[in-house]
C-alpha positions as CSV (number, residue, x, y, z in Angstrom):
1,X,-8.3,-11.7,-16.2
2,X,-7.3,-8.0,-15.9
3,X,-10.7,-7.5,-18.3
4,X,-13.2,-7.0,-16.1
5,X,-13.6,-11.2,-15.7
6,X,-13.3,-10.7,-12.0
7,X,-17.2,-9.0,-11.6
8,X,-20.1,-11.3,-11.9
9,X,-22.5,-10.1,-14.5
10,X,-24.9,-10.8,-16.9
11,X,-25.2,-7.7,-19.5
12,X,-29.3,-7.1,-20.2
13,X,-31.1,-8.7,-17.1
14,X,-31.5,-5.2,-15.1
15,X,-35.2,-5.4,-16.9
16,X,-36.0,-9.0,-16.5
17,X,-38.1,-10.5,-13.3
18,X,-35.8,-11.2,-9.9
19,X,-36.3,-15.4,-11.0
20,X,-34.8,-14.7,-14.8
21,X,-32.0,-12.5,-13.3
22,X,-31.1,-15.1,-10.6
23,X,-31.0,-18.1,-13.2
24,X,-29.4,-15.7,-15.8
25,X,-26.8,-15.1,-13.1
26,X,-26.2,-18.9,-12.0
27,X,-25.8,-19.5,-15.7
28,X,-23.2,-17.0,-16.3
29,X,-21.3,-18.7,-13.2
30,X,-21.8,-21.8,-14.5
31,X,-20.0,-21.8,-17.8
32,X,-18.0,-19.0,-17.6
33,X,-16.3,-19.5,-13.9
34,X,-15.2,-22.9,-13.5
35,X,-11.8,-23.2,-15.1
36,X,-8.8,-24.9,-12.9
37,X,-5.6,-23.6,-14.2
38,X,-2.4,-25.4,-12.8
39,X,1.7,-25.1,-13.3
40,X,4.5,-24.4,-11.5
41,X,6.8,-21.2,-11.1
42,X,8.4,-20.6,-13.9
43,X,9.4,-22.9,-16.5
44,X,12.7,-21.9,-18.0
45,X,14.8,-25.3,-16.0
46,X,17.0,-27.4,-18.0
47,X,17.3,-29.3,-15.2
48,X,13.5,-30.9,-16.1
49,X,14.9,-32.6,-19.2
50,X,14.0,-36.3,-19.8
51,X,12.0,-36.0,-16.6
52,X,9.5,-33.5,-18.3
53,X,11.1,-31.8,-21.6
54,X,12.4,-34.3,-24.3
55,X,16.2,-34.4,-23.5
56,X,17.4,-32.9,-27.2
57,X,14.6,-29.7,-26.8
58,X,16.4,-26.6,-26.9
59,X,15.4,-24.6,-24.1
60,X,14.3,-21.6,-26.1
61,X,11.2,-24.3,-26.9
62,X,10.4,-24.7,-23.3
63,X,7.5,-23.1,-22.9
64,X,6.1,-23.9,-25.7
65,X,5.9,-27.4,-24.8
66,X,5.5,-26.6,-21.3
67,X,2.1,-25.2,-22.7
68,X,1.4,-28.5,-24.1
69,X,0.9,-30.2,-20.7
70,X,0.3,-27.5,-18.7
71,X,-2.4,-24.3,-18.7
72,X,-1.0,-21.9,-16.4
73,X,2.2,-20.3,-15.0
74,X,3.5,-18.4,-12.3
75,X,5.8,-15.8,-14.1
76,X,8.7,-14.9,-10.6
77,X,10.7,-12.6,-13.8
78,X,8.4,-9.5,-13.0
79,X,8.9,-9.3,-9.1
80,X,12.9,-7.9,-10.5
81,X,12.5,-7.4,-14.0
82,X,9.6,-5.3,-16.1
83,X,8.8,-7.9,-19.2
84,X,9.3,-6.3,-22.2
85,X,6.4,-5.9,-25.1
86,X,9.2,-8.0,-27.3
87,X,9.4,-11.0,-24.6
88,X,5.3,-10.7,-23.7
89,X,4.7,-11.5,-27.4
90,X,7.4,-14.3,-27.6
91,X,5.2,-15.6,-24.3
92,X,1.9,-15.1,-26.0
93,X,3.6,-16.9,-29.9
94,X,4.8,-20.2,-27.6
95,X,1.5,-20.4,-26.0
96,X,-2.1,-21.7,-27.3
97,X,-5.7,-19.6,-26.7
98,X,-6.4,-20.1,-23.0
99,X,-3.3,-20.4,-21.3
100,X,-3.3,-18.0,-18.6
101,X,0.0,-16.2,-16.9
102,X,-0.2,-15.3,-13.5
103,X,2.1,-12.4,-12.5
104,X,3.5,-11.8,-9.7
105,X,4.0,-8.0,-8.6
106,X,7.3,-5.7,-8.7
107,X,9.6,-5.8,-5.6
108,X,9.5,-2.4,-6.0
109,X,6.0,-2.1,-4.5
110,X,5.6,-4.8,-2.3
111,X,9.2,-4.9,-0.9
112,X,11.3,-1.6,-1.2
113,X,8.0,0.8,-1.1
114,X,5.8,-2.2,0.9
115,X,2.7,-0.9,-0.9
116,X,3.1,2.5,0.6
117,X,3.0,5.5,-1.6
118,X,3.2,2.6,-4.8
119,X,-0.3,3.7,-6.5
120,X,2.0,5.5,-9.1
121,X,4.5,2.5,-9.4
122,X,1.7,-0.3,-9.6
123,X,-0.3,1.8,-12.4
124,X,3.1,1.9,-14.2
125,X,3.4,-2.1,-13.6
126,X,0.3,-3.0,-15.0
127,X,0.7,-0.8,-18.0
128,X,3.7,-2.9,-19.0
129,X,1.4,-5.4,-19.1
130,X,-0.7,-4.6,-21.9
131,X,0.4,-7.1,-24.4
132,X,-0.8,-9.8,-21.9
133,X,-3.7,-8.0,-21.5
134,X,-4.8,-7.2,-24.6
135,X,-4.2,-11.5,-25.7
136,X,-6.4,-12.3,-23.1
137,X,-3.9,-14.1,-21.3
138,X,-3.2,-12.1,-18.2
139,X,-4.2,-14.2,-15.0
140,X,-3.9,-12.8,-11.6
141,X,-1.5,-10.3,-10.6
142,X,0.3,-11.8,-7.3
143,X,1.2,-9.2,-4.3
144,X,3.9,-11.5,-2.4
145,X,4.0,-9.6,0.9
146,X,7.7,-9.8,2.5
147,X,7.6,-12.6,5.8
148,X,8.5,-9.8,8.2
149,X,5.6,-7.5,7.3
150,X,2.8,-7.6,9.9
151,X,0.0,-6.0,9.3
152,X,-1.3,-2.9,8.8
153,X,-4.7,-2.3,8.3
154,X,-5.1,1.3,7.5
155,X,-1.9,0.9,5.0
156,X,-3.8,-2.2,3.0
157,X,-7.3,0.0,2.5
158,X,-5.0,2.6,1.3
159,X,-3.4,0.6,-1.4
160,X,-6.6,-1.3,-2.4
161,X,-8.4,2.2,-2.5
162,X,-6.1,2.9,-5.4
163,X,-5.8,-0.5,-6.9
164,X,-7.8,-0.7,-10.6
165,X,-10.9,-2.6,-10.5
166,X,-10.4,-3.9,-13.5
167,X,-7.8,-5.9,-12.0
168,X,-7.6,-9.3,-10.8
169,X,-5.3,-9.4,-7.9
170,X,-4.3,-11.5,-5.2
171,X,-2.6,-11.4,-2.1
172,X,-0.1,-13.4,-0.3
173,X,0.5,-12.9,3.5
174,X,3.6,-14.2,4.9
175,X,3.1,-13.1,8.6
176,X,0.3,-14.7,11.0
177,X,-0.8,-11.3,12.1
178,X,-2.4,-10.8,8.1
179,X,-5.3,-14.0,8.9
180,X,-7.6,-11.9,10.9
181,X,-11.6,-11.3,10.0
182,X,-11.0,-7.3,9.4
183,X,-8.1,-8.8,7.0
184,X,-10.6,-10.9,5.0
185,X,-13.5,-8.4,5.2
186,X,-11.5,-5.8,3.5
187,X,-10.4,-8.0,0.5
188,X,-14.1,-8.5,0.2
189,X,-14.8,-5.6,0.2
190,X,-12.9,-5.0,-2.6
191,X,-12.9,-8.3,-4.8
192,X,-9.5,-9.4,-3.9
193,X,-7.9,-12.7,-3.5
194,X,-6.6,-14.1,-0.1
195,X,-3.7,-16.5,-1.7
196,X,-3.6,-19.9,0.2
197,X,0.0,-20.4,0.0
198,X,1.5,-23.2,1.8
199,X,4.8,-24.2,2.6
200,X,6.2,-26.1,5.7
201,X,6.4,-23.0,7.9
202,X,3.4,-21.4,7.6
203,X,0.1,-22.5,5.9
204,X,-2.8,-19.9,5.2
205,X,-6.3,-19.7,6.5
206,X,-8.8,-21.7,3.9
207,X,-10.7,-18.2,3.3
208,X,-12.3,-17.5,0.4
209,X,-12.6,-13.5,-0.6
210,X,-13.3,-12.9,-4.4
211,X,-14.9,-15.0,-6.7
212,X,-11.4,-16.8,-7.9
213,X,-9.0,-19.0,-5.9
214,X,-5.5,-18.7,-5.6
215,X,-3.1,-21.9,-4.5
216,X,0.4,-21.8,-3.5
217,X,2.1,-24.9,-2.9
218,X,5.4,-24.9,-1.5
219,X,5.5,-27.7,0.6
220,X,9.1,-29.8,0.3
221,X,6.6,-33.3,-0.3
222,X,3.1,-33.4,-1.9
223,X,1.9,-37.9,-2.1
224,X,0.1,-39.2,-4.0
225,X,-2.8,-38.7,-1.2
226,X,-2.4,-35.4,-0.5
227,X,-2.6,-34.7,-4.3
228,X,-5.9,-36.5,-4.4
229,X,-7.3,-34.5,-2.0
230,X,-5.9,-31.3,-3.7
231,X,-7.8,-32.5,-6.4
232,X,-11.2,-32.4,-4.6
233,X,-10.4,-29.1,-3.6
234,X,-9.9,-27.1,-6.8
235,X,-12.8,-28.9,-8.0
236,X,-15.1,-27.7,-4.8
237,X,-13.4,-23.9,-5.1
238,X,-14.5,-24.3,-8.8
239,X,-17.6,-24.2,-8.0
240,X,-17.7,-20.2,-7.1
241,X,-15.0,-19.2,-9.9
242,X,-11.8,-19.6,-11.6
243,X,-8.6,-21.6,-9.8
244,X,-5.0,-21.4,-10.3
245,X,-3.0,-23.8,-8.6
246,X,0.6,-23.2,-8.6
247,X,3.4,-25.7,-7.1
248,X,6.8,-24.9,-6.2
249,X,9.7,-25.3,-8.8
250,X,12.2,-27.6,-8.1
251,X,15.2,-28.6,-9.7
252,X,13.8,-32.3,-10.1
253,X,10.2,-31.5,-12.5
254,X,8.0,-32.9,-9.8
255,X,5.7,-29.8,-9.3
256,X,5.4,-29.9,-13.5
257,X,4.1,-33.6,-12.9
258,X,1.9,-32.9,-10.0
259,X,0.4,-30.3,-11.5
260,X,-0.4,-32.2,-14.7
261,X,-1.5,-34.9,-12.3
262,X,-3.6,-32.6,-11.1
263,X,-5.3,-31.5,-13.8
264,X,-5.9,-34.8,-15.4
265,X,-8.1,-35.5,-12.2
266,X,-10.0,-33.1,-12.3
């Protein structure tokens, strides 16, 4: 996703008539951004055995067969850690063409610096992301904003200014002052995600900014209902781009079964 697959556009229509270019557009949308990509946070849980990992599979083989059931994950070791080219590649081996990692930022820029004067740290972080890159199985990149940061307008259009736009990125709000229309304008503006994250204290605006969606579900119960409505969801934000649907790791594998659920209804 950090290729470029974030812009909308069909190479060689600038000469064809205003009809051809519209239909050459809407096909281009059609079969290239509709994929629904669902997982959990993380995957490395021993505690998943028998419930969703075969009870004798070593846990070095997790994500492997996580990869079997699953498309997507959330990758939490990169907000503390910088993944190494040697563990991106043992990511990339374990994983079939397709699968997608989402990745969420460095604590160092959206915590300790709080995205100000990070342009120099956050071209660093996605440079250690290359390998992922280059295997075409980055996802988004996920700016987790800390719950006590309200927001800052002018601070935001600073960081974005600076932000690659080659980059598929995302952002997560955790304070009620972010859902405002100058909030969602600006991430317009410059083709970035609003993350609809959910949890039992605070549930974001359904906006839509970009031209992917990005689902955070945190919530302590998700029934069978709710999941069927989920469903009808992703399928509908489908419709304008990409979606990756995340769920909350417990240490029961429920989010691992919902999201499989989840993905076998669509």
């Amino acid at each position: 996703m950090l290729l470029g697959l974030c812009n909308i556009y069909s190479a060689g229509t600038e000469s064809w008539g205003p009809g051809i270019r519209d239909l050459a557009e809407l096909r281009y949308t059609f079969h290239s951004m509709k994929t629904i990509y669902a997982g959990t946070s993380g995957w490395a849980y021993s505690s998943w055995k028998r419930g969703f990992y075969p009870p004798k599979l070593s846990s070095a083989d997790f994500l492997n067969f996580y990869a079997t059931r699953l498309n997507s994950v959330e990758v939490n070791y990169t907000f503390r850690n910088i993944a190494t080219t040697d563990l991106q590649k043992s990511w990339i081996a374990a994983t079939p063409a397709g699968f997608k990692f989402a990745v969420k930022a460095h604590q160092s820029i959206t915590h300790f610096k709080r995205l100000r004067g990070a342009a120099k740290s956050t071209k660093e972080f996605f440079a250690s992301l290359q390998p992922l890159r280059d295997s075409k199985k980055l996802g988004p990149v996920l700016f987790q904003l800390p719950p006590n940061f309200k927001c800052d307008l002018p601070l935001l259009r600073s960081f974005l200014t600076g932000l690659q736009r080659n980059v598929c990125a995302a952002f997560e709000f955790r304070h009620e002052s972010w859902f405002n229309d100058d909030v969602y304008d600006l991430l317009r503006r410059s083709r970035v995600a609003l993350c609809r994250a959910e949890s039992d204290k605070l549930i974001t605006p359904d906006v839509t900014t970009t031209n992917f969606s990005y689902l955070r579900l945190r919530k302590d119960r998700y029934p069978a209902k709710v999941r069927k409505e989920l469903a009808k969801t992703a399928r509908s934000l489908a419709s304008r781009g990409d979606v990756f649907v995340y769920f909350k790791h417990e240490d029961a594998p429920d989010g691992a079964l919902h999201a499989e659920s989840l993905l076998k209804a669509i």
